[in-house]
C-alpha positions as CSV (number, residue, x, y, z in Angstrom):
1,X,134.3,128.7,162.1
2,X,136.3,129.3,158.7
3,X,136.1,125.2,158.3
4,X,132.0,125.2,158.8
5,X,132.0,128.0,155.9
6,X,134.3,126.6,153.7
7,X,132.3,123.2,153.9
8,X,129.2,125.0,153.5
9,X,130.9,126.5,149.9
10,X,131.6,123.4,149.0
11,X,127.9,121.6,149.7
12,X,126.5,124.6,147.8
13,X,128.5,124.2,144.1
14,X,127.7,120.1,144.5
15,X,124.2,120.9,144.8
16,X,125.0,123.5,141.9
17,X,126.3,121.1,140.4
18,X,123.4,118.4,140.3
19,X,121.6,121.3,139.4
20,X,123.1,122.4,136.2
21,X,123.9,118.7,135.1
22,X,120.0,117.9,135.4
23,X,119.1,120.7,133.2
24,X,121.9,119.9,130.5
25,X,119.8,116.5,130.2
26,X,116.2,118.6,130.3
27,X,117.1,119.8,127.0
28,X,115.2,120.2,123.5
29,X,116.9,120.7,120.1
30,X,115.3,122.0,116.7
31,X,116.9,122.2,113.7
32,X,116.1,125.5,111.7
33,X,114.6,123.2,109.0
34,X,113.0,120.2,109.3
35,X,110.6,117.7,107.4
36,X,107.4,116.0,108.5
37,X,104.8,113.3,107.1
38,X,101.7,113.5,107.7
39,X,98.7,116.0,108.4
40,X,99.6,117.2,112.1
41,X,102.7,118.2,113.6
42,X,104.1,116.9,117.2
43,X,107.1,117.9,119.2
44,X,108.4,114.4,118.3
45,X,108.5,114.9,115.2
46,X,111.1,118.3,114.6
47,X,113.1,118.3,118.2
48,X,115.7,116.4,119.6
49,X,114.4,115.6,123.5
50,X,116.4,114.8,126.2
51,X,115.4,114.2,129.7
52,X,115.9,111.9,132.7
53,X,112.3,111.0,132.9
54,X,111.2,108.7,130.3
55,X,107.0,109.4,130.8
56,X,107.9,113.7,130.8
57,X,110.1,112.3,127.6
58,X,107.1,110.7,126.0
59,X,104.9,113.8,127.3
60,X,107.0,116.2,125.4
61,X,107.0,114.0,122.2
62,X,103.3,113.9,121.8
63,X,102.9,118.1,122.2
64,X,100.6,118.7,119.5
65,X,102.2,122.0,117.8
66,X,100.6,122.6,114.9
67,X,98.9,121.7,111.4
68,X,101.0,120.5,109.1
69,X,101.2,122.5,105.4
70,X,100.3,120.6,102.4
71,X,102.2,117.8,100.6
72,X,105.5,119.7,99.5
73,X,105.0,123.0,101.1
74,X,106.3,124.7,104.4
75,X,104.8,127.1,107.5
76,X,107.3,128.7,110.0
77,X,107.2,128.7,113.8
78,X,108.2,131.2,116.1
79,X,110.0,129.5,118.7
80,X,107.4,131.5,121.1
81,X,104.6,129.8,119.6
82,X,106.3,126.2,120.4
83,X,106.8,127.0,123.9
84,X,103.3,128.1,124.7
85,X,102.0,124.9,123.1
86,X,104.5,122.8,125.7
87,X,103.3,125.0,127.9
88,X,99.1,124.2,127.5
89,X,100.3,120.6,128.0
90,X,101.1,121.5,132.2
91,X,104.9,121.3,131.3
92,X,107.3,124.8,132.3
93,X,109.1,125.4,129.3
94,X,111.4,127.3,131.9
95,X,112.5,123.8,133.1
96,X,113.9,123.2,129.9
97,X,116.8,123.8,128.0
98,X,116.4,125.4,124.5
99,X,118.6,125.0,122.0
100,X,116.5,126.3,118.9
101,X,116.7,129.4,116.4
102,X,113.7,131.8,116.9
103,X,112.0,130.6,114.0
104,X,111.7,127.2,112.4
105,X,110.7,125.7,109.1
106,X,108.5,122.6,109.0
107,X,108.0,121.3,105.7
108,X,105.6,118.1,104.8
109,X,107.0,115.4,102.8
110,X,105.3,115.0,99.4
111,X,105.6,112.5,96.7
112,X,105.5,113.8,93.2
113,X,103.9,111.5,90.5
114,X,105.7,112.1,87.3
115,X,104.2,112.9,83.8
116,X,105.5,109.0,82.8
117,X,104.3,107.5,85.4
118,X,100.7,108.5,84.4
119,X,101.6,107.7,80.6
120,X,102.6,104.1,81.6
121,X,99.1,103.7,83.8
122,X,97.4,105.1,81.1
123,X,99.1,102.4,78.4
124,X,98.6,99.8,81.0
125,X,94.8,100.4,80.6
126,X,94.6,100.3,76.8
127,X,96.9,97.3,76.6
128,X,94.5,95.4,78.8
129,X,91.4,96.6,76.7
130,X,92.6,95.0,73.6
131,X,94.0,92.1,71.8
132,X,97.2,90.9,73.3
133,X,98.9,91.0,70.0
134,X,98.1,94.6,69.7
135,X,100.5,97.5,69.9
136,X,99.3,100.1,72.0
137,X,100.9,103.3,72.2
138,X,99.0,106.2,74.0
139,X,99.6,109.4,76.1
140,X,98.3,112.3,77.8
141,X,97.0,114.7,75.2
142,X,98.7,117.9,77.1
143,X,101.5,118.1,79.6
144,X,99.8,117.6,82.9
145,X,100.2,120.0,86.0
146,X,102.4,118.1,89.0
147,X,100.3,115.4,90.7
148,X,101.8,116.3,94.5
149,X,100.8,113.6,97.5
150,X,101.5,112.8,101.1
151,X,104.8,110.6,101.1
152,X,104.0,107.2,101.6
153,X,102.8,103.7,99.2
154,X,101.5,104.9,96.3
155,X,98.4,103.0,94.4
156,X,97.2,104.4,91.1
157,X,93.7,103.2,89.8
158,X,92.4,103.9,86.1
159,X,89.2,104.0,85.1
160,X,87.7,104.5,81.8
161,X,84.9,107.6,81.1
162,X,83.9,106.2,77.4
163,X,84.6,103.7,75.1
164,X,84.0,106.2,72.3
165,X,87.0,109.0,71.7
166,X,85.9,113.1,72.8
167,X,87.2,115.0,70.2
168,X,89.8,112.6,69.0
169,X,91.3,111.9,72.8
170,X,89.8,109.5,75.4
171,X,89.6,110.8,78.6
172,X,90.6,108.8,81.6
173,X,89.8,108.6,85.4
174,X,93.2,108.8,87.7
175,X,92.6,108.0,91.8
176,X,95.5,108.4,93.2
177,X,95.5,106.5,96.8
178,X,98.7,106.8,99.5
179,X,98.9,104.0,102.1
180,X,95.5,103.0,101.9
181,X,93.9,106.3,101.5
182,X,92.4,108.6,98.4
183,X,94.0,111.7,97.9
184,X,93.2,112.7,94.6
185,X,91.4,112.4,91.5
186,X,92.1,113.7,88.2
187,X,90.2,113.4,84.2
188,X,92.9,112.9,82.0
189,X,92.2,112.3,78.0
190,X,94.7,110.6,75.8
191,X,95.7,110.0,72.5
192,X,95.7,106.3,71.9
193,X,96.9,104.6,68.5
194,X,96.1,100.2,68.5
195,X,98.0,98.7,65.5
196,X,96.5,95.2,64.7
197,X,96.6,92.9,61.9
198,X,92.8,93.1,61.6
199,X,90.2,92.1,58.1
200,X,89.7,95.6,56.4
201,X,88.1,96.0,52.6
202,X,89.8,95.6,49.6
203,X,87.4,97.8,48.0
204,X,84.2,99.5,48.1
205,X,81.6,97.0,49.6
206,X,77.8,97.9,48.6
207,X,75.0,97.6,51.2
208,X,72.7,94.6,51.1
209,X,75.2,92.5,49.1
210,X,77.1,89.3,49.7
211,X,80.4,89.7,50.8
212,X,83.3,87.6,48.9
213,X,86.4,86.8,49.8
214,X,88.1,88.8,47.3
215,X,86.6,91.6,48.8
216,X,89.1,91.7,51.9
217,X,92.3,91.1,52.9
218,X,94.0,91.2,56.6
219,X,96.8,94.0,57.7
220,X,97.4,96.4,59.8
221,X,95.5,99.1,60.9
222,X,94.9,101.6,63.8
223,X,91.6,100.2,65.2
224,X,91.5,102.4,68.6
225,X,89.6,101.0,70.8
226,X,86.8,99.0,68.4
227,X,86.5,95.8,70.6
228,X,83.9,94.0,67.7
229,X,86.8,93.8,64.7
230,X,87.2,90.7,62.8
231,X,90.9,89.0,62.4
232,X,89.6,86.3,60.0
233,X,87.9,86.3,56.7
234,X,86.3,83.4,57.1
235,X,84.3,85.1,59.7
236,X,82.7,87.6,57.2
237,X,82.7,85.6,53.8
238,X,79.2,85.0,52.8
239,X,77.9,87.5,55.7
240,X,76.1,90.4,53.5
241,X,76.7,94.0,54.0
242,X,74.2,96.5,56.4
243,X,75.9,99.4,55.2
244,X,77.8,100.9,52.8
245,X,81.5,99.8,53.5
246,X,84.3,102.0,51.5
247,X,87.7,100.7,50.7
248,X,90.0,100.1,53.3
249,X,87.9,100.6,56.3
250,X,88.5,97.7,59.1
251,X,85.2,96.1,59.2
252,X,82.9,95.2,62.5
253,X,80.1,93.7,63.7
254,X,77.9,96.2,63.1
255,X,78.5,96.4,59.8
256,X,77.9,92.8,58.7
257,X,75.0,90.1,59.2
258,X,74.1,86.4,58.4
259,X,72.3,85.9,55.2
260,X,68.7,85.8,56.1
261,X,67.2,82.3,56.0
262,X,63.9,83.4,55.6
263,X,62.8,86.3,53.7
264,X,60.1,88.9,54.2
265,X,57.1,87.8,52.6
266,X,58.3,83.9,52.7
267,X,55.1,81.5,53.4
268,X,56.6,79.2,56.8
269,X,54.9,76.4,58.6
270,X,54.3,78.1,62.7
271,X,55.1,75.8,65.6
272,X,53.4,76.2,68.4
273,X,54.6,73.9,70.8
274,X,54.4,73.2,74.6
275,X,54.7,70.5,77.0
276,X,51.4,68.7,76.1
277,X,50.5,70.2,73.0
278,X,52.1,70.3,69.3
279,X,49.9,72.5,66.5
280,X,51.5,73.2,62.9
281,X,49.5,76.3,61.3
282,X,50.6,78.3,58.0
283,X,52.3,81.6,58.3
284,X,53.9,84.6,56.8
285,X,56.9,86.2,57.6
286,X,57.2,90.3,58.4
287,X,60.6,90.5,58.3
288,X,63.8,88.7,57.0
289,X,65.1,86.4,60.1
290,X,68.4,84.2,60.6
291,X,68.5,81.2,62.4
292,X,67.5,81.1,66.1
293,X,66.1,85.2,65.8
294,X,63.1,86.1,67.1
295,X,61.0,87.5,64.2
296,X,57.2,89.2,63.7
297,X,55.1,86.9,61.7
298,X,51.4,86.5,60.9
299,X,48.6,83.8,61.6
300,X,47.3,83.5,58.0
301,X,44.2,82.1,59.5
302,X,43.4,84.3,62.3
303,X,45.4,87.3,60.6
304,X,46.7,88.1,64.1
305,X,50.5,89.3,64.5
306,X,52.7,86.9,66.1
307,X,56.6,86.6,67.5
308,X,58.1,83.5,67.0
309,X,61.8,81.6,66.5
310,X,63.4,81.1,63.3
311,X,63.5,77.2,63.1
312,X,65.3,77.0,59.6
313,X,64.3,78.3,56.3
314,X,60.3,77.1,56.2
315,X,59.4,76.9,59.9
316,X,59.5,79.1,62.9
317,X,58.6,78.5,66.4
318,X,56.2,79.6,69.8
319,X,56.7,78.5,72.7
320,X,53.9,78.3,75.4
């Protein structure tokens, strides 16, 4: 009798035994702190799990627990809360071992783009705007608040707003992209300086009159972002002037033109040509016209008002 009891002590702590060892391997760890990427939060992703079942394993890892905070910010769990999510997933929570404080911090990765960072997109985009020989130096006008992201590959696109500066800054477009995906999009304006050896007056240059070569001279000069400078003379000597140009200014296209070839008023011969037909008439121009420029002109004749081709310096031509 006292063997059949001792024996049945002795079947009881092994089967106590199996017991206990199972649930020290039906265990989940969490750290009091922990850090996740991404938008959602799973069991996986903050606890340690440990069981003998690989597919209750993999259950417990993908236990959706929560909304994850934004980029570089934090929420805390009650350990509670955890277990009644394991729970709504049909697993005990009693069957497991918890090794956890009662309340845990889950923070979400971030990536912080830095103030030079967006200085050395920002140059990046001038740089490419201009003449290679150019030196470009430009910045955000103000100290920007932090640019905070999801952690992940980061791909910065600039864009420009206007070619033309608002109130002495030009503002640019940021997108701001992780992995793939845009997270945000911020107007930035710079100050932007472009040194170029570019053809500027050497002195006051009058409107409507032929411009010499001893009226310019090339050197350096902050041009911003004029795309339409000249950075020979020979491209401007014997142009004549639309405007008033005063000394010193870096000169564009807009401010030069050919010397017309015909003159308003001029007497031309008009060719009206087209595949089987050639007539020569007598004209009179409206308006001075360079070569190849589409002019008005007059019919003397028929006294009706015509556009037609400057040909060269007598003739201009229609085309059927």
């Amino acid at each position: 009798m006292f063997r059949k009891f001792i024996l049945s002590i002795i079947f009881y702590l092994i089967i106590l035994a199996v017991i206990t060892n199972a649930d020290e391997h039906n265990s989940i760890t969490i750290p009091e702190n922990s850090i996740v990427n991404g938008k959602e939060i799973y069991l996986g992703d903050i606890a340690s799990i440990s069981t003998t079942d690989d597919v209750e394993n993999r259950k417990l890892s993908r236990v959706h627990i929560h909304q994850s905070a934004k980029p570089g910010a934090s929420i805390t769990l009650n350990i509670s809360y955890i277990k009644s999510r394991v729970k709504q997933q049909g697993i005990s929570p009693d069957s497991l071992i918890w090794n956890t404080p009662n309340n845990i911090t889950i923070q979400t990765s971030s990536r912080i783009i830095s103030f030079e960072e967006v200085k050395i997109a920002g140059e990046k985009f001038f740089k490419d705007l201009v003449n290679k020989n150019a030196i470009v130096t430009a910045r955000p006008t103000y100290e920007i608040r932090p640019i905070v992201l999801p952690d992940g590959d980061i791909d910065i696109k600039v864009d420009s707003v206007s070619k033309y500066p608002v109130n002495g800054n030009f503002p640019l477009n940021f997108i701001f992209s992780i992995d793939g995906r845009e997270c945000e999009r911020r107007l930035i304006p710079f100050k932007v300086e472009v040194i170029d050896n570019v053809v500027v007056s050497k002195k006051q240059i009058d409107l409507n009159s032929i411009i010499k070569e001893d009226d310019l001279m090339v050197t350096s000069k902050d041009i911003g972002l004029s795309s339409d400078v000249f950075y020979k003379k020979d491209d401007i000597i014997g142009k004549y002037a639309k405007k008033n140009i005063s000394k010193d200014a870096f000169i564009t296209s807009d401010m030069v033109m050919q010397v017309p070839i015909i003159k308003q008023g001029d007497l031309i011969t008009i060719l009206v040509e087209s595949t089987s037909l050639k007539i020569a008439t007598q004209g009179k121009a409206l308006e001075n016209g360079i070569k190849d420029q589409v002019i008005r002109i007059i019919n003397i004749s028929s006294q009706k008002e015509l556009k037609a081709q400057v040909v060269d310096k007598n003739t201009v031509r229609i085309n059927l």
